[in-house]
PDB file of N, CA, C and O in Angstrom, chain B, residues numbered from 101:
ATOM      1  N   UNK B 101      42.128 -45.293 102.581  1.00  0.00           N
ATOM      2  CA  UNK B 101      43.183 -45.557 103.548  1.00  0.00           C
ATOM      3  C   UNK B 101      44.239 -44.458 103.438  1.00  0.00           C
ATOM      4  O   UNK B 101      44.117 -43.727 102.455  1.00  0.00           O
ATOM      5  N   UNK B 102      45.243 -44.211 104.261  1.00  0.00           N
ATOM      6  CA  UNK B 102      46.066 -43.270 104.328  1.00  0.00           C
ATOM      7  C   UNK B 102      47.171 -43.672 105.858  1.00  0.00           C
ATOM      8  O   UNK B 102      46.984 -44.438 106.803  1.00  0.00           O
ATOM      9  N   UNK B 103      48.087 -42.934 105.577  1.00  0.00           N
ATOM     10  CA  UNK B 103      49.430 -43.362 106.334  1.00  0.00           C
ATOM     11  C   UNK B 103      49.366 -42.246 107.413  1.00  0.00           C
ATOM     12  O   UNK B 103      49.389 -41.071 107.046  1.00  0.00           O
ATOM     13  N   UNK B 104      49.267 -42.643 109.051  1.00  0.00           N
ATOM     14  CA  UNK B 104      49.203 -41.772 110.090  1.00  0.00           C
ATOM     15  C   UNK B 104      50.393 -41.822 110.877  1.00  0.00           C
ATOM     16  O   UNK B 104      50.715 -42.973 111.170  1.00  0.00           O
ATOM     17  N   UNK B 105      51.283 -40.757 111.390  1.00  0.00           N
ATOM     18  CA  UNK B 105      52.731 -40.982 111.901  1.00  0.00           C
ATOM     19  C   UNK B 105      52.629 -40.644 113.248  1.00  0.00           C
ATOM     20  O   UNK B 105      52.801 -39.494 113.652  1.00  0.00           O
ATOM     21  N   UNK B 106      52.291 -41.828 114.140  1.00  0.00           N
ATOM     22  CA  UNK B 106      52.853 -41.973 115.375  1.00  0.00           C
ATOM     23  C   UNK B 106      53.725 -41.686 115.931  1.00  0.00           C
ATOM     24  O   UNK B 106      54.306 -42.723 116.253  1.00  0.00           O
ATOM     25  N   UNK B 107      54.282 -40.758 116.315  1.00  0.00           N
ATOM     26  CA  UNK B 107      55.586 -40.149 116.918  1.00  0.00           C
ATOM     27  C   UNK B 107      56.566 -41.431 116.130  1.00  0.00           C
ATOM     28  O   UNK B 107      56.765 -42.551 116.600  1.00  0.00           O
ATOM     29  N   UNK B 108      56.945 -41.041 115.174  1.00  0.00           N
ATOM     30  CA  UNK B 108      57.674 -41.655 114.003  1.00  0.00           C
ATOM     31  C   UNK B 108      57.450 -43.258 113.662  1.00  0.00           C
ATOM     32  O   UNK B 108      58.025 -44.053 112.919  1.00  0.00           O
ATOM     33  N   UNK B 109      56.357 -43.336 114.552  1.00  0.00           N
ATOM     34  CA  UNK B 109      55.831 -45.126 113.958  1.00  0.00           C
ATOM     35  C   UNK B 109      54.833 -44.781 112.968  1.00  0.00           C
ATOM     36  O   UNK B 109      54.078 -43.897 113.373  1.00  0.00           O
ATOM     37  N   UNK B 110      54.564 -45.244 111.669  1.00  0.00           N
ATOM     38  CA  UNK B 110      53.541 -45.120 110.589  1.00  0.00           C
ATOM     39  C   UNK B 110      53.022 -46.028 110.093  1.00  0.00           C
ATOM     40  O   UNK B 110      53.597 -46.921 109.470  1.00  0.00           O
ATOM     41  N   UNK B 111      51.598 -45.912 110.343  1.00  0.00           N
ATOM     42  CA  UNK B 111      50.605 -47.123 110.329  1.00  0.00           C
ATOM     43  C   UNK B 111      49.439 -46.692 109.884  1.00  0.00           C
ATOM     44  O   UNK B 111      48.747 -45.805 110.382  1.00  0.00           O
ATOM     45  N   UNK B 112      49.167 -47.498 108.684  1.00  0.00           N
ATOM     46  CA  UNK B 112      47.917 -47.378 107.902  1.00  0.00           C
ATOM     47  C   UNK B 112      46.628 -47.533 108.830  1.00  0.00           C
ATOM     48  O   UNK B 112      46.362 -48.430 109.631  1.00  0.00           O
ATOM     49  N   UNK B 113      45.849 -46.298 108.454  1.00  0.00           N
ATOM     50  CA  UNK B 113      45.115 -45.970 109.270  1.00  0.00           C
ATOM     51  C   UNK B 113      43.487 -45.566 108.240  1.00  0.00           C
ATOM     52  O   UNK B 113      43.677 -44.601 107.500  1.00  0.00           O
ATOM     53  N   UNK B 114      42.540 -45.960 108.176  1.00  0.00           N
ATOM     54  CA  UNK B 114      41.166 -45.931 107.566  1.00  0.00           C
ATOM     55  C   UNK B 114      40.719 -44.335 107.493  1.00  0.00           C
ATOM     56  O   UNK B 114      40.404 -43.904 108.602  1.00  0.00           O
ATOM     57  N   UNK B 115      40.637 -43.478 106.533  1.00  0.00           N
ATOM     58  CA  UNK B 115      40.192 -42.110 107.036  1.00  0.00           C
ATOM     59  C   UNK B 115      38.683 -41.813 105.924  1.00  0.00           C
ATOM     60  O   UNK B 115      38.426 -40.760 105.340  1.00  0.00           O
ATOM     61  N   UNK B 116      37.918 -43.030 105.901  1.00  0.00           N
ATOM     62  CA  UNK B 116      36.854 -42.338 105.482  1.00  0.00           C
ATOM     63  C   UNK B 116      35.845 -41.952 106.496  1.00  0.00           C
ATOM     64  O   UNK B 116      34.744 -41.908 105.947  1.00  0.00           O
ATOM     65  N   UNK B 117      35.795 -41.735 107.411  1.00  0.00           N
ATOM     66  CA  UNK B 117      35.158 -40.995 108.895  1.00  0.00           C
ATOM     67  C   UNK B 117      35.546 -39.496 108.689  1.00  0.00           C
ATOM     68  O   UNK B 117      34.722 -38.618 108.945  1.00  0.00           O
ATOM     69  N   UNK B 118      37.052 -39.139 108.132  1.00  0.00           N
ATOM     70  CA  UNK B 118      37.515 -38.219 108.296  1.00  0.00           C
ATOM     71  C   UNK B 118      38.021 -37.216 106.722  1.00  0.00           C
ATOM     72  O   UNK B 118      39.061 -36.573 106.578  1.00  0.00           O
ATOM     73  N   UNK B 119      36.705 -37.419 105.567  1.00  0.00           N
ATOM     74  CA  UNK B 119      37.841 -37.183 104.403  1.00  0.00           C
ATOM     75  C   UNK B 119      37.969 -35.959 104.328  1.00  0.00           C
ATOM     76  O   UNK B 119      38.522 -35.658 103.270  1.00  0.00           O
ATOM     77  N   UNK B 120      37.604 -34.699 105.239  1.00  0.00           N
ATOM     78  CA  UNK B 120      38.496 -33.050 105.563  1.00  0.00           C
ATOM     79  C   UNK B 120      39.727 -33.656 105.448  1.00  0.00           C
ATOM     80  O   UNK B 120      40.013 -33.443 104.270  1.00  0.00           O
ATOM     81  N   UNK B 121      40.812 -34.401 106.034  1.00  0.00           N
ATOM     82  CA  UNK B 121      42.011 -34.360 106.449  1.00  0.00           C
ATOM     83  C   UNK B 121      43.116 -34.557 105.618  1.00  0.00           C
ATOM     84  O   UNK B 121      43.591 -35.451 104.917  1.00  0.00           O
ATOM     85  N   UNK B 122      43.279 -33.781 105.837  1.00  0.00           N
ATOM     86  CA  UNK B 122      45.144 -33.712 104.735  1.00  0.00           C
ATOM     87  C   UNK B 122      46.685 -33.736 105.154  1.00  0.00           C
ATOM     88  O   UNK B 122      46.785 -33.732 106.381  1.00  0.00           O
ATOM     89  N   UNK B 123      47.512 -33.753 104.712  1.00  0.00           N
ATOM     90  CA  UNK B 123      48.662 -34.104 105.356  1.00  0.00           C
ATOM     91  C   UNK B 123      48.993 -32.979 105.811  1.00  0.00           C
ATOM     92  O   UNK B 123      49.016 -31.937 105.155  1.00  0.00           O
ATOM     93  N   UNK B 124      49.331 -33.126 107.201  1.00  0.00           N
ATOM     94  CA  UNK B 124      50.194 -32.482 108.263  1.00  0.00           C
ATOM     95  C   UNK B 124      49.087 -32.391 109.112  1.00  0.00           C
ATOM     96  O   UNK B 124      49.384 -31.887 110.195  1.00  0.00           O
ATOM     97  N   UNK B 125      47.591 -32.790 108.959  1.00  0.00           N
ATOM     98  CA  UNK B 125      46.787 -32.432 109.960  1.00  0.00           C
ATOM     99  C   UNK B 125      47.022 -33.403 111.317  1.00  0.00           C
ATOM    100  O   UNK B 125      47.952 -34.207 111.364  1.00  0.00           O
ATOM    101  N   UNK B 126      45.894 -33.192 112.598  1.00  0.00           N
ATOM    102  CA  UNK B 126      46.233 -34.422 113.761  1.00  0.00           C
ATOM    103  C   UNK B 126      44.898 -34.810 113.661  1.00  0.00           C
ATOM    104  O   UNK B 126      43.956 -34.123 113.264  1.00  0.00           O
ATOM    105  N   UNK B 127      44.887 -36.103 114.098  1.00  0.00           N
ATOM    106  CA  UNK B 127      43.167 -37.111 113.830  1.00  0.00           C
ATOM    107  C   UNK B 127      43.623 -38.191 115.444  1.00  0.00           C
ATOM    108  O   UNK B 127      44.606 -38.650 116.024  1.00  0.00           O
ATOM    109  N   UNK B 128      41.944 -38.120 115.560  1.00  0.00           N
ATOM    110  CA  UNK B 128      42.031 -39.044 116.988  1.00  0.00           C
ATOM    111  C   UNK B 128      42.151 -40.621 116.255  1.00  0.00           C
ATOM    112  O   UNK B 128      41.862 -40.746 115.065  1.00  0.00           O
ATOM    113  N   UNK B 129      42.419 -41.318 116.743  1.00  0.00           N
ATOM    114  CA  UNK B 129      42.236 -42.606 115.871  1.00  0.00           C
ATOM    115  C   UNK B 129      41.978 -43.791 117.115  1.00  0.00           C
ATOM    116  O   UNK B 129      42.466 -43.731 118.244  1.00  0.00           O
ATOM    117  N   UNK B 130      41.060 -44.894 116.580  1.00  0.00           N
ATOM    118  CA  UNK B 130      41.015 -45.246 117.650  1.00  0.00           C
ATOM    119  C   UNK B 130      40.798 -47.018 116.591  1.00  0.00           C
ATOM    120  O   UNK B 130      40.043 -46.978 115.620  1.00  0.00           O
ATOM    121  N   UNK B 131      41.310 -47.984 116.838  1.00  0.00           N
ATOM    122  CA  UNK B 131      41.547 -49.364 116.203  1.00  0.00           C
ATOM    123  C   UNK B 131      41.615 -49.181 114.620  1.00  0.00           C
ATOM    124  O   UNK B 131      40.874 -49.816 113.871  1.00  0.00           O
ATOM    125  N   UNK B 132      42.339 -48.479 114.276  1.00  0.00           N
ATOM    126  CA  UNK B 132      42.692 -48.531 112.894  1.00  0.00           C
ATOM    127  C   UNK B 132      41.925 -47.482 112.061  1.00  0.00           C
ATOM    128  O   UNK B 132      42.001 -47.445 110.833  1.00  0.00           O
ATOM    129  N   UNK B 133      41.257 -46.718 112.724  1.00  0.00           N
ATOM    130  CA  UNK B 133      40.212 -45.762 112.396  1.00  0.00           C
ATOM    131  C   UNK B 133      40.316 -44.320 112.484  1.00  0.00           C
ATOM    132  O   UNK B 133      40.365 -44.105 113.695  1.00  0.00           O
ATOM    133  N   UNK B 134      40.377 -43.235 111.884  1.00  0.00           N
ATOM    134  CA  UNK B 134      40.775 -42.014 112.137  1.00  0.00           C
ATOM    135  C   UNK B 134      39.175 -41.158 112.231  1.00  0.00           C
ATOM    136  O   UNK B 134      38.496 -40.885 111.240  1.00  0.00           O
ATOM    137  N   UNK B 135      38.829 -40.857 113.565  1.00  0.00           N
ATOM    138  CA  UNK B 135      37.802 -40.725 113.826  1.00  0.00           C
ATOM    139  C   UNK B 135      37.157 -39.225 114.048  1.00  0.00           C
ATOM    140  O   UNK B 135      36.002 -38.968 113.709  1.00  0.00           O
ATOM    141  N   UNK B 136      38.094 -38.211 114.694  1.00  0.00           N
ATOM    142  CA  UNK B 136      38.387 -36.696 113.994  1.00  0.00           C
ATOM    143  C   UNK B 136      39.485 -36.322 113.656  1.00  0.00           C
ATOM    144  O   UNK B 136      40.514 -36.994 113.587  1.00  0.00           O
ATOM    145  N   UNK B 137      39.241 -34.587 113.290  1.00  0.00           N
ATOM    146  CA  UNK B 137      40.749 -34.038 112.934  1.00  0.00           C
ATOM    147  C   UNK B 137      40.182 -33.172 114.152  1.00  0.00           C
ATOM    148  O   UNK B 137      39.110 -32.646 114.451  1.00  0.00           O
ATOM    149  N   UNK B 138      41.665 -33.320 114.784  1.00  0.00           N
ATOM    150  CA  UNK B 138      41.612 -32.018 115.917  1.00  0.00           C
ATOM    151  C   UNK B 138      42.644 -30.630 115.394  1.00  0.00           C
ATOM    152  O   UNK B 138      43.293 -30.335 114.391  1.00  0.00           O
ATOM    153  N   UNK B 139      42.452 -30.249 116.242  1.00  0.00           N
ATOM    154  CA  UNK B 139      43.566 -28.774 115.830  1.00  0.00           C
ATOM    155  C   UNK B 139      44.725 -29.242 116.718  1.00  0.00           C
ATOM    156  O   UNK B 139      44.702 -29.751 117.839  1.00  0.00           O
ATOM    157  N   UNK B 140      46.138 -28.809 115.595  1.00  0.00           N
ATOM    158  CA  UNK B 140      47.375 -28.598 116.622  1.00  0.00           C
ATOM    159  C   UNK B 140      47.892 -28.369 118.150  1.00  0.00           C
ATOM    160  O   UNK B 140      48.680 -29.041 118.816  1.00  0.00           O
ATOM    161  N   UNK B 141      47.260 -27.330 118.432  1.00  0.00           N
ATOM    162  CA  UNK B 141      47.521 -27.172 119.707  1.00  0.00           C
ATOM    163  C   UNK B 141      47.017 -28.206 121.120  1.00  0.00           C
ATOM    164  O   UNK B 141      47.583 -28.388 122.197  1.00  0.00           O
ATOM    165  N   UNK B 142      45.453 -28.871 120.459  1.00  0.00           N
ATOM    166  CA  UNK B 142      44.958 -29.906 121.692  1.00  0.00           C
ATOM    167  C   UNK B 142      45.811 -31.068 121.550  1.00  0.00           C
ATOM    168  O   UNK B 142      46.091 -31.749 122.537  1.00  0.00           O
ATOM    169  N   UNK B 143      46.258 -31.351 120.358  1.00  0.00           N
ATOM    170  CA  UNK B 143      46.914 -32.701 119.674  1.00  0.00           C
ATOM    171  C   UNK B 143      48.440 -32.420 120.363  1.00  0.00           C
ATOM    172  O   UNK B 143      49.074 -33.474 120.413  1.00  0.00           O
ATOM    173  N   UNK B 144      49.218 -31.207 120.928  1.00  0.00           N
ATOM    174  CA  UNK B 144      50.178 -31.071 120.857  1.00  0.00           C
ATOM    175  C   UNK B 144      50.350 -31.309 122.810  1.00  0.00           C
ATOM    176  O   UNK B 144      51.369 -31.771 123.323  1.00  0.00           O
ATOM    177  N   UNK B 145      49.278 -30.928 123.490  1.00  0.00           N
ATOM    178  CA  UNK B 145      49.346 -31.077 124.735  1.00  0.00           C
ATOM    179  C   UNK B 145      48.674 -32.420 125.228  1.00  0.00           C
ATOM    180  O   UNK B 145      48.776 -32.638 126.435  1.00  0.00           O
ATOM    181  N   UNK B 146      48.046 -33.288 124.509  1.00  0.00           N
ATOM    182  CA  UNK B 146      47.396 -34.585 124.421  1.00  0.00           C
ATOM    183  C   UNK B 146      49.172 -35.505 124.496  1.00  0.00           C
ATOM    184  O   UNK B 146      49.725 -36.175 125.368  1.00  0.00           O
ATOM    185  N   UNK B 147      49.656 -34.960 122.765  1.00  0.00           N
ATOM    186  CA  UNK B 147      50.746 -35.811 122.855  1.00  0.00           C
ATOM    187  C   UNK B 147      51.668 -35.888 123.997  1.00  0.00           C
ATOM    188  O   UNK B 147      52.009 -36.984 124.442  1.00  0.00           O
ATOM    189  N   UNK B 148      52.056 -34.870 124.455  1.00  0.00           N
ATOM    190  CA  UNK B 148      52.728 -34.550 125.885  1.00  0.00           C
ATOM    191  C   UNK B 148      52.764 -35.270 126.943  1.00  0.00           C
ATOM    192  O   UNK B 148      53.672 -35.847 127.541  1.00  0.00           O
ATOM    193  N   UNK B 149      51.474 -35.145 127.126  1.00  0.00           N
ATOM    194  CA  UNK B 149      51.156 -35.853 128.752  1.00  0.00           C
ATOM    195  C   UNK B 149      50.820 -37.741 128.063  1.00  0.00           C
ATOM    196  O   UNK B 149      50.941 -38.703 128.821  1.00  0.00           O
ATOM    197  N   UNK B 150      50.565 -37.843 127.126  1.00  0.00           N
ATOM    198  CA  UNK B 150      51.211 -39.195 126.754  1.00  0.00           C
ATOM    199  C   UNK B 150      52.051 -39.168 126.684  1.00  0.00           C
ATOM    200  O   UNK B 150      52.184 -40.014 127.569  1.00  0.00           O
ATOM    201  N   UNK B 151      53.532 -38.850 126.276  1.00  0.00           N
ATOM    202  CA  UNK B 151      54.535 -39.025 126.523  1.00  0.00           C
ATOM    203  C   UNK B 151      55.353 -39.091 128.025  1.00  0.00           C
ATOM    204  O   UNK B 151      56.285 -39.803 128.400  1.00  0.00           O
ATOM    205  N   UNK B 152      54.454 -37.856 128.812  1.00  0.00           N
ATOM    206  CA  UNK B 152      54.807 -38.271 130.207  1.00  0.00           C
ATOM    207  C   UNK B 152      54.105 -39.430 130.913  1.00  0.00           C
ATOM    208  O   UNK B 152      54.973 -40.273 131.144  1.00  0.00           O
ATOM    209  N   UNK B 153      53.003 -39.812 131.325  1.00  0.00           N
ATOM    210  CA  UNK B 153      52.662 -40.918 131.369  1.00  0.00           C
ATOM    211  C   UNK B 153      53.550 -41.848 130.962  1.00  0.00           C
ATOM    212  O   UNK B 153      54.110 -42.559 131.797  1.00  0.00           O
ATOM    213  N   UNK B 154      53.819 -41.980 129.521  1.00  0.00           N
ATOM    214  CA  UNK B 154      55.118 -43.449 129.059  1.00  0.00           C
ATOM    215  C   UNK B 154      53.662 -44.549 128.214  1.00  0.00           C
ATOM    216  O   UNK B 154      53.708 -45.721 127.839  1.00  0.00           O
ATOM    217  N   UNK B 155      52.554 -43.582 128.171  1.00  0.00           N
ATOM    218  CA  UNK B 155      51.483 -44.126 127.439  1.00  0.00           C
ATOM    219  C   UNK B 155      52.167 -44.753 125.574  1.00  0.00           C
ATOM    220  O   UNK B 155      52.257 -45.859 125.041  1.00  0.00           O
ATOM    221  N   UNK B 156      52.474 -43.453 125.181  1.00  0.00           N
ATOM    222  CA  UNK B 156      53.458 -43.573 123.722  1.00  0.00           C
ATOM    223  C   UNK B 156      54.150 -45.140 123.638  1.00  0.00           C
ATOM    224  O   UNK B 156      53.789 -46.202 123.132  1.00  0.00           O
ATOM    225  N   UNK B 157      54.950 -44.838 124.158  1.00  0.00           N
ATOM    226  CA  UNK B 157      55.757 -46.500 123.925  1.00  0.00           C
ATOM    227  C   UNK B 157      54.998 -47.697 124.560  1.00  0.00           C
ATOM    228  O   UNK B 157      55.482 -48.827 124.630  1.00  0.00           O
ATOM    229  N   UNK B 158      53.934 -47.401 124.954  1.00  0.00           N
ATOM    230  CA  UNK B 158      53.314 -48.871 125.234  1.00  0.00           C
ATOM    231  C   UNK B 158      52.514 -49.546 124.086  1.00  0.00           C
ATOM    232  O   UNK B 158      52.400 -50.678 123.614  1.00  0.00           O
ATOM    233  N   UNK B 159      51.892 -47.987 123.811  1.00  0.00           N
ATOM    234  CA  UNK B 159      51.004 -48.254 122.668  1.00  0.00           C
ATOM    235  C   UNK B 159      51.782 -48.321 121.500  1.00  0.00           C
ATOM    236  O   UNK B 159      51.317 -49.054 120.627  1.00  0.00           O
ATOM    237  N   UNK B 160      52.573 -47.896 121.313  1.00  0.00           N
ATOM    238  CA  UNK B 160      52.930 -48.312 119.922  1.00  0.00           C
ATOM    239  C   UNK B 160      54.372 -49.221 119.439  1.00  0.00           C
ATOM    240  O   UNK B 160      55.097 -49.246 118.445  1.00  0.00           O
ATOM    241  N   UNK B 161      54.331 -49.657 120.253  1.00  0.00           N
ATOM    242  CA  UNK B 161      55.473 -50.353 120.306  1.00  0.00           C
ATOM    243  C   UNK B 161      54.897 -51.980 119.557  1.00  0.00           C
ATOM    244  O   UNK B 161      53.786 -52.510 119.551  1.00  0.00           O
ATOM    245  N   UNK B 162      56.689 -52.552 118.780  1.00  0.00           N
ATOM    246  CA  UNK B 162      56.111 -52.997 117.893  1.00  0.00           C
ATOM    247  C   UNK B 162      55.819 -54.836 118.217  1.00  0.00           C
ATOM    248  O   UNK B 162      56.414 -55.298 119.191  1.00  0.00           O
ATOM    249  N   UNK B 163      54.998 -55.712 117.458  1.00  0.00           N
ATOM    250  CA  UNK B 163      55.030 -56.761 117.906  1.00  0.00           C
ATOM    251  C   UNK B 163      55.723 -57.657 118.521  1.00  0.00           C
ATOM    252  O   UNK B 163      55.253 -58.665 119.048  1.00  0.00           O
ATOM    253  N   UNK B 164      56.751 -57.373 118.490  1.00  0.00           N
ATOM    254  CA  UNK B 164      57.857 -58.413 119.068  1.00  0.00           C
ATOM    255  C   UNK B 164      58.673 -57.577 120.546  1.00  0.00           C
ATOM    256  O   UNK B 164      59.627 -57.904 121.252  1.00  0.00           O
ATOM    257  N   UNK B 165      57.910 -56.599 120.542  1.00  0.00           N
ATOM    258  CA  UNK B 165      58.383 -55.747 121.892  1.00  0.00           C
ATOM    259  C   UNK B 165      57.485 -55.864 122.794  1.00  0.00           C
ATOM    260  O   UNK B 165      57.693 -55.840 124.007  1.00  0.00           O
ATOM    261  N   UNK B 166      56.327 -56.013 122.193  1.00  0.00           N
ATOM    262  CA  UNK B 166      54.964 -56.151 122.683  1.00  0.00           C
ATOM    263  C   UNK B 166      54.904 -57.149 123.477  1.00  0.00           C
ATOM    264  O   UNK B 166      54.341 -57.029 124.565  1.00  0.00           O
ATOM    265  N   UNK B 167      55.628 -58.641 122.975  1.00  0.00           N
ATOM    266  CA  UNK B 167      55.471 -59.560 123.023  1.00  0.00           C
ATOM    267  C   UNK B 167      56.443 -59.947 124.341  1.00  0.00           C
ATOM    268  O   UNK B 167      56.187 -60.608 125.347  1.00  0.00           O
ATOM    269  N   UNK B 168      57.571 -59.308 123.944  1.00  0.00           N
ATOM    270  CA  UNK B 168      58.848 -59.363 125.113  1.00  0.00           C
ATOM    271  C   UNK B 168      58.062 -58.578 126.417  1.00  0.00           C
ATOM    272  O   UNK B 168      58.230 -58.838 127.609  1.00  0.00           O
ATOM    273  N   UNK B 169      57.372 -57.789 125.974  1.00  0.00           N
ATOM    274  CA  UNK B 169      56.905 -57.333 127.550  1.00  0.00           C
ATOM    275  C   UNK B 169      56.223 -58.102 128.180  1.00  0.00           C
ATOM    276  O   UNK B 169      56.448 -58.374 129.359  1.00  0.00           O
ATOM    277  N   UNK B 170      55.161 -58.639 127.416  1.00  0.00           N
ATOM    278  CA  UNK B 170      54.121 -59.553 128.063  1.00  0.00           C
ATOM    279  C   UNK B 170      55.364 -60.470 128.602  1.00  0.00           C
ATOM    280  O   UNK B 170      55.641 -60.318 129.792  1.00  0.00           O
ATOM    281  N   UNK B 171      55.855 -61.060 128.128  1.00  0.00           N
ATOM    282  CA  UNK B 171      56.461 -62.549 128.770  1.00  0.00           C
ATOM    283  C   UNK B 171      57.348 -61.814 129.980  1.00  0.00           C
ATOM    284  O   UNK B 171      57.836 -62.677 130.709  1.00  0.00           O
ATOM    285  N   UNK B 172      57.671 -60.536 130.370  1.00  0.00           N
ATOM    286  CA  UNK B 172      58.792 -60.059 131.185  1.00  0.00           C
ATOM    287  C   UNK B 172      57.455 -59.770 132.520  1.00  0.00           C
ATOM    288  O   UNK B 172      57.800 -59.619 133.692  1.00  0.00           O
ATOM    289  N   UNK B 173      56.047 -59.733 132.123  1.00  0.00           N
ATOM    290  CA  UNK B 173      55.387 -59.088 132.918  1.00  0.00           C
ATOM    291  C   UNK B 173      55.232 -60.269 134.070  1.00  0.00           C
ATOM    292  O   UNK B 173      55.531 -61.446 133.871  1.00  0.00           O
ATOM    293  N   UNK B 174      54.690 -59.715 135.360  1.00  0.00           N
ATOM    294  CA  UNK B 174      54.271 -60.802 136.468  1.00  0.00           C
ATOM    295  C   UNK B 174      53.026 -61.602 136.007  1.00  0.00           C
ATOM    296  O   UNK B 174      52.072 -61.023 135.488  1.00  0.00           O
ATOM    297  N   UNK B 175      53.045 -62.728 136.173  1.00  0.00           N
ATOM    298  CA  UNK B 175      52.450 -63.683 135.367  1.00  0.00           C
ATOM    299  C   UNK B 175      50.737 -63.093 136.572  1.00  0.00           C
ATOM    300  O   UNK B 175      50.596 -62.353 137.546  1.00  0.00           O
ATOM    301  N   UNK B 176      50.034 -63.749 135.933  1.00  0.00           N
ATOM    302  CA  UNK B 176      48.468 -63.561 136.141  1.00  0.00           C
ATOM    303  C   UNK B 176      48.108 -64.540 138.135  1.00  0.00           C
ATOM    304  O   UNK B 176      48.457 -65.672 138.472  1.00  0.00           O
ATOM    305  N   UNK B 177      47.468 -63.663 138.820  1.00  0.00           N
ATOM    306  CA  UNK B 177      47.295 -64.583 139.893  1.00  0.00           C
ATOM    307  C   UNK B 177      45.849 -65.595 139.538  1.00  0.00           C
ATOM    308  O   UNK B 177      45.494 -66.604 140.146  1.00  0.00           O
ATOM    309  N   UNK B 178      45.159 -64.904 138.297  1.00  0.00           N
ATOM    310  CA  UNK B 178      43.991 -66.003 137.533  1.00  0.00           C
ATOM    311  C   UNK B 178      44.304 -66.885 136.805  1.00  0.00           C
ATOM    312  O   UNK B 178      43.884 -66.670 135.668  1.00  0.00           O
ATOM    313  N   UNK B 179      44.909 -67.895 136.909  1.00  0.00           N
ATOM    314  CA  UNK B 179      44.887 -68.958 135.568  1.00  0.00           C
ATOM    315  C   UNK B 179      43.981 -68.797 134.646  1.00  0.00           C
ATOM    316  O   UNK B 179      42.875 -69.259 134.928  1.00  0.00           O
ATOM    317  N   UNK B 180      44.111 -68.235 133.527  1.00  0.00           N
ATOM    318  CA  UNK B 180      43.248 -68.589 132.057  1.00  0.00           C
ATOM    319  C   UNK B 180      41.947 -67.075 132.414  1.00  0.00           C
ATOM    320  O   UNK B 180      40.946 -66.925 131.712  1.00  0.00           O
ATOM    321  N   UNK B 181      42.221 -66.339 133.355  1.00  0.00           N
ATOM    322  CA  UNK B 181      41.434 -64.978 133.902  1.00  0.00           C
ATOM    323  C   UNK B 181      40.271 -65.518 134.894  1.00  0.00           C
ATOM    324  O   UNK B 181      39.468 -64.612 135.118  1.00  0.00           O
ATOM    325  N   UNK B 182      40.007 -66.496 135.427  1.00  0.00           N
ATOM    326  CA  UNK B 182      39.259 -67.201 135.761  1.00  0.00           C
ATOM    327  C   UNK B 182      39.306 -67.491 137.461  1.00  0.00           C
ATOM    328  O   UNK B 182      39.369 -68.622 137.945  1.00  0.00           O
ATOM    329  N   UNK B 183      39.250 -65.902 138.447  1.00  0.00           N
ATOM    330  CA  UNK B 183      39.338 -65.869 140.035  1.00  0.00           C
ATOM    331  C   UNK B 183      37.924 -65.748 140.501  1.00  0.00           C
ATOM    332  O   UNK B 183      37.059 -64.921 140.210  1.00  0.00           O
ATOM    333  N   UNK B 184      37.903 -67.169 141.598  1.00  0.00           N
ATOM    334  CA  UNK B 184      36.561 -66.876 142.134  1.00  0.00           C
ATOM    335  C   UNK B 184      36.877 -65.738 142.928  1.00  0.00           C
ATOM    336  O   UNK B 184      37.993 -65.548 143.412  1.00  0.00           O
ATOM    337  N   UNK B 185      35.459 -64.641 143.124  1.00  0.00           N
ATOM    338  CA  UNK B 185      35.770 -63.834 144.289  1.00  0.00           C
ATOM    339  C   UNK B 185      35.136 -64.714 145.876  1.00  0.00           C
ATOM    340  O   UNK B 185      35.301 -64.192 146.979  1.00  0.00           O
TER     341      UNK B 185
END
């Protein structure tokens, strides 16, 4: 296991997929899993256009923000996901 820093959120993250990687490197990660190491520069224009998007703060935002969004969101036109077509 090892500690991965999310644009300053840090969350234990699994890196035996990945044991090249050392600190300061960038790794794709995908459910708790660090799955490559990429190089700086793709990691640096990846982060970007997540940040423009507004992808960043959705995803990592923390449980109880998470939670405030869901309840702020427009409620479901499926009860329980469940629309006949």
């Amino acid at each position: 296991m090892g500690r991965v820093n999310f644009g300053g959120v840090i969350k234990r993250v699994c890196l035996d997929y990945v044991p090249e990687v050392e600190v300061g490197d960038y790794t794709i990660v995908h459910v708790g899993f660090a799955l490559s190491k990429i190089d700086p520069e793709s990691a640096e224009k990846t982060l970007d256009l997540f940040r423009q998007m507004g992808v960043l703060e959705e995803e990592l935002a923390g449980e109880d923000e998470a939670l405030a969004r869901a309840a702020a969101a427009s409620p479901s036109n499926c009860p329980g996901g469940r629309c006949s077509s």
